[in-house]
C-alpha positions as CSV (number, residue, x, y, z in Angstrom):
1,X,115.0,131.9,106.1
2,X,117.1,131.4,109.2
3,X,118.8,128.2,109.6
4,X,116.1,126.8,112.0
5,X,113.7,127.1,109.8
6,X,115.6,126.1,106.8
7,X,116.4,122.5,109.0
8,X,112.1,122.4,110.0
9,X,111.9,122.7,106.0
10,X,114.1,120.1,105.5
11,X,112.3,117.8,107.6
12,X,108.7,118.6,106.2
13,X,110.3,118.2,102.7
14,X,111.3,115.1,103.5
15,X,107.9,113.8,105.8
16,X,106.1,115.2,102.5
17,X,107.9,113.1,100.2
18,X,107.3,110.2,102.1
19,X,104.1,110.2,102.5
20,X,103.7,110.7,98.8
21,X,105.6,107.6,98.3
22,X,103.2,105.7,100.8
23,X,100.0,106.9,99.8
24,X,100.8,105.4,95.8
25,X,102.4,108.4,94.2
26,X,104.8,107.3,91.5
27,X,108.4,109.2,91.3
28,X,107.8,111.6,88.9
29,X,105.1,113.1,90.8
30,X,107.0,113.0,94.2
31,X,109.7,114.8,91.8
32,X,107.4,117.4,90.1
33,X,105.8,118.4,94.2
34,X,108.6,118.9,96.0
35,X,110.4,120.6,93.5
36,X,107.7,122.8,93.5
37,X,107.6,123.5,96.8
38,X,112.5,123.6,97.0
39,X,111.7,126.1,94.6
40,X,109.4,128.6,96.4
41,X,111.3,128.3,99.6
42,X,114.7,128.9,97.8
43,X,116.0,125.2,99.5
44,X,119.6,123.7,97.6
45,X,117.6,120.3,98.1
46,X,118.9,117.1,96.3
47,X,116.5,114.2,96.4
48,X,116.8,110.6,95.8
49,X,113.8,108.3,95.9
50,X,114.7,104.8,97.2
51,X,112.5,101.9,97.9
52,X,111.1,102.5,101.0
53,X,112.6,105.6,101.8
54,X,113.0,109.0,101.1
55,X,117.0,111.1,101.0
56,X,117.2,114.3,101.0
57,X,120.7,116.5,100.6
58,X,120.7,119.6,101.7
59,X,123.9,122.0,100.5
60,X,124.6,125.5,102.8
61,X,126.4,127.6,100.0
62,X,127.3,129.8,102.5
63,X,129.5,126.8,104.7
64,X,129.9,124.8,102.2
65,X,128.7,122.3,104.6
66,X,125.8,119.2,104.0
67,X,123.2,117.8,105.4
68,X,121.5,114.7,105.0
69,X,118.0,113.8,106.2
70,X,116.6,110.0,105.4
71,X,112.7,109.1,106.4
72,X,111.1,106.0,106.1
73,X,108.3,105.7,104.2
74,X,105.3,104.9,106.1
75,X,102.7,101.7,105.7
76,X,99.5,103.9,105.1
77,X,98.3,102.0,101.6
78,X,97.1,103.7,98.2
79,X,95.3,106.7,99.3
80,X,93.8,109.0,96.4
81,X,92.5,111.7,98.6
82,X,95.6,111.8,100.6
83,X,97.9,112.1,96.9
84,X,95.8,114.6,96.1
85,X,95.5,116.6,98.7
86,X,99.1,116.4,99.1
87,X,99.8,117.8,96.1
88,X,96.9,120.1,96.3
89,X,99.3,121.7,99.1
90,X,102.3,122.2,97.0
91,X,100.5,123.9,94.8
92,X,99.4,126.2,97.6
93,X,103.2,126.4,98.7
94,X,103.9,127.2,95.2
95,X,101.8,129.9,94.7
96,X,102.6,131.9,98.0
97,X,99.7,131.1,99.7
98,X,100.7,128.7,102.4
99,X,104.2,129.3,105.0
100,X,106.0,126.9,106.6
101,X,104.4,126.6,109.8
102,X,100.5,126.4,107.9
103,X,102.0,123.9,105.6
104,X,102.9,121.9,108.4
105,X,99.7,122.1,109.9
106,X,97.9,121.2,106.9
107,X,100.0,118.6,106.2
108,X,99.5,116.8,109.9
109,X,95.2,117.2,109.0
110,X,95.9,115.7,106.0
111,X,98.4,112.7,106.8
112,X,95.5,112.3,110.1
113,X,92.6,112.1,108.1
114,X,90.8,108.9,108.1
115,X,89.9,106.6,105.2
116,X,86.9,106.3,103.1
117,X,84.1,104.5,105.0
118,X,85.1,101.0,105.4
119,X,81.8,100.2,104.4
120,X,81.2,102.0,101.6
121,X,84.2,100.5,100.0
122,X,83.2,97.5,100.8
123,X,79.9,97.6,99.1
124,X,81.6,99.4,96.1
125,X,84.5,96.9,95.3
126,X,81.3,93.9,95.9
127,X,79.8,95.8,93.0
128,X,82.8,97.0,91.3
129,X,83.6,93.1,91.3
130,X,79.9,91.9,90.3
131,X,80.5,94.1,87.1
132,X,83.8,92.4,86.3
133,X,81.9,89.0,86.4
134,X,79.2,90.3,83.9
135,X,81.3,92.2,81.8
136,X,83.1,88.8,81.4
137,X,79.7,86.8,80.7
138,X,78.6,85.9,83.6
139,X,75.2,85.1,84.3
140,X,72.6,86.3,87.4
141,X,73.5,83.6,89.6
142,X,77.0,83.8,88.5
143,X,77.3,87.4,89.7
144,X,75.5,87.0,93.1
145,X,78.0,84.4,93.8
146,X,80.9,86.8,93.1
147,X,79.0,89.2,94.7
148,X,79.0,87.2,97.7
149,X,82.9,86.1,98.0
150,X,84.1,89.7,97.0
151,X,82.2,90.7,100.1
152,X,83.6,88.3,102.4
153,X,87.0,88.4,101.1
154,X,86.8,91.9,101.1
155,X,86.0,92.2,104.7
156,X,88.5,89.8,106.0
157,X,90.9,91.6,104.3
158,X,90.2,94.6,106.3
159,X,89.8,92.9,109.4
160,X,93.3,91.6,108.8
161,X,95.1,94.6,107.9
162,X,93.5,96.1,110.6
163,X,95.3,93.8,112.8
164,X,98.3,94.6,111.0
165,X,98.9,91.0,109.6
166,X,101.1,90.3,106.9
167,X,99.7,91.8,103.4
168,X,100.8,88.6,101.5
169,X,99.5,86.4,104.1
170,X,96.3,88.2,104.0
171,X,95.7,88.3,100.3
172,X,96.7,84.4,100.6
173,X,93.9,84.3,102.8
174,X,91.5,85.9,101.5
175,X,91.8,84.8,97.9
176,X,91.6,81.7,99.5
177,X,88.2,81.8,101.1
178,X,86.6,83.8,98.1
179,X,87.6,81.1,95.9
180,X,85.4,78.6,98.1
181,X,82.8,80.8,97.9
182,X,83.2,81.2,94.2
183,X,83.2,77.0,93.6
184,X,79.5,77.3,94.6
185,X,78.2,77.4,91.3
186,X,80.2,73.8,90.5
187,X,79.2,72.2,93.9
188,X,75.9,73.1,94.1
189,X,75.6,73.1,90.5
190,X,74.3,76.8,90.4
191,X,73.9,78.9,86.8
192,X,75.7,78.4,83.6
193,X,78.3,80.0,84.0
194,X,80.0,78.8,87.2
195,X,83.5,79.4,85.8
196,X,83.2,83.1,85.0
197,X,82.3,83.7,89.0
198,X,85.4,81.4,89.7
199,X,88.2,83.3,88.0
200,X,86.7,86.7,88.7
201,X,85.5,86.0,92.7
202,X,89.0,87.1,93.7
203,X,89.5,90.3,90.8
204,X,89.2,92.7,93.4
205,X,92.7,91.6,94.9
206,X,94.7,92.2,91.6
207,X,97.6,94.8,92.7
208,X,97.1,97.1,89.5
209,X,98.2,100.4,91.3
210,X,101.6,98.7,91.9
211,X,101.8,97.6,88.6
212,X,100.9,100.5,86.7
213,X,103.4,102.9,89.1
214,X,106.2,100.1,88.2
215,X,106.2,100.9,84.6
216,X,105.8,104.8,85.5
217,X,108.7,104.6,87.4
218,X,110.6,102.8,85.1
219,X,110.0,104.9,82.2
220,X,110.8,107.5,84.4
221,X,114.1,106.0,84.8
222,X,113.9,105.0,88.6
223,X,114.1,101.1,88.7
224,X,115.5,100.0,91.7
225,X,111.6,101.3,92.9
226,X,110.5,100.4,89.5
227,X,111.8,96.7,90.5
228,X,110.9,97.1,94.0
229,X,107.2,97.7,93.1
230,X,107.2,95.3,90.9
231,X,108.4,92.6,92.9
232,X,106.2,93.2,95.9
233,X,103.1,93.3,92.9
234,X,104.4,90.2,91.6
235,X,104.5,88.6,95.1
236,X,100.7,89.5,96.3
237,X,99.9,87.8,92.9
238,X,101.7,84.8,93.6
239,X,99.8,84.8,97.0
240,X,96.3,85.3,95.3
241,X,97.0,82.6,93.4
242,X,98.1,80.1,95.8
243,X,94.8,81.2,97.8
244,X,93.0,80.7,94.6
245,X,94.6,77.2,93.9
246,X,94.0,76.1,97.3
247,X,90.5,77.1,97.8
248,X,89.8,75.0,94.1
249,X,92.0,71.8,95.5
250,X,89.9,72.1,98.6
251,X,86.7,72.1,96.8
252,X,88.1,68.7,94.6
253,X,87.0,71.0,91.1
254,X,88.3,69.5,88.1
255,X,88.8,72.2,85.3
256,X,89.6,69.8,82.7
């Protein structure tokens, strides 16, 4: 590999990584591909995974000179099809099967793909959501009324993160007007169970991805991303919860 293409290496290593890291991939996986992939194309790669970005080292043992190549990683949100096909293509580095310049290709349909049908989600995560509010003894009216707020939370939070507003802001939004919704049982007097569709109308903003790749990373021994994941989690719970509180002080509920 000529030095060219040991530099356009470089670079894709190091777009690859990121995009890992955006998409929801915890360290050790980010790790375990690109290793994969240094090792098939002989690169003397040194990574370190910061929070929000990606440094790579390279080391010429013929110069004895180094390079250093730093990407930002981007805002795309948890993708599952994206991590997997991403590592799907490592594997097909790995194996001999895919050179530099198809990787590259592949990796540009991949990180260009669009997302799951907006709508699809949407009715998904409503149900997904209804479930949460039976499975936590809710009763019929209980879980249309959750059905209900997930929906329209759910859909203003797309709107809004379509529009590129602030993620906190919008999950202090949203959990703020699905929490109205949610009071309908007490202010219409609706069901038996209005306070199971209260405290689970806004379940479907819960940050568990973040969460759960915290404690991976930590384990894993990487905590200043550990710390940094858990922070932000920690922060779009605190929003939810001020929506949540605000949307009940709105509505004058007394819980006691």
């Amino acid at each position: 590999m000529n030095v060219f293409n040991t530099k356009l290496a470089c670079l894709f290593v190091a777009d690859y990584a990121a995009w890992l890291y955006g998409c929801g991939a915890t360290c050790i996986r980010i790790e375990k591909n690109v290793n994969r992939i240094v090792k098939m194309w002989g690169l003397n790669l040194e990574m370190m995974i910061m929070p929000g970005s990606i440094h790579l080292t390279h080391f010429d043992t013929l110069t004895g000179q180094s390079q250093v190549y730093i990407k930002k990683t981007p805002h795309t949100g948890i993708s599952f099809y994206k991590n997997t096909q991403l590592s799907k293509l490592s594997w097909g580095i790995a194996d001999g099967q895919v050179s530099l310049e198809e990787a590259q290709q592949e990796f540009a349909r991949i990180t260009s793909a669009p997302f799951t049908n907006k709508w699809l989600v949407l009715m998904l995560t409503s149900l997904a959501n209804l479930s949460f509010c039976r499975l936590f003894g809710g009763d019929l009216v209980a879980m249309i009324i959750v059905f209900i707020a997930t929906f329209v939370g759910f859909r203003l939070k797309q709107i809004l993160l379509e529009e590129h507003i602030n993620d906190k802001l919008v999950f202090l939004i949203c959990a703020f007007f699905s929490s109205v919704i949610g009071a309908a049982g007490y202010v219409f007097n609706l069901g038996t169970t209005p306070e199971v569709a209260l405290g689970t109308c806004v379940l479907y903003l819960i940050p568990g991805i973040p969460y759960i790749n915290s404690i991976s990373d930590m384990i894993q021994g990487q905590y200043l991303v550990s710390f940094s994941r858990f922070m932000n989690a920690m922060m779009l719970t605190f929003c939810l919860s001020v929506g949540l509180a605000a949307g009940i002080l709105l509505m004058s509920l007394r819980m006691f």
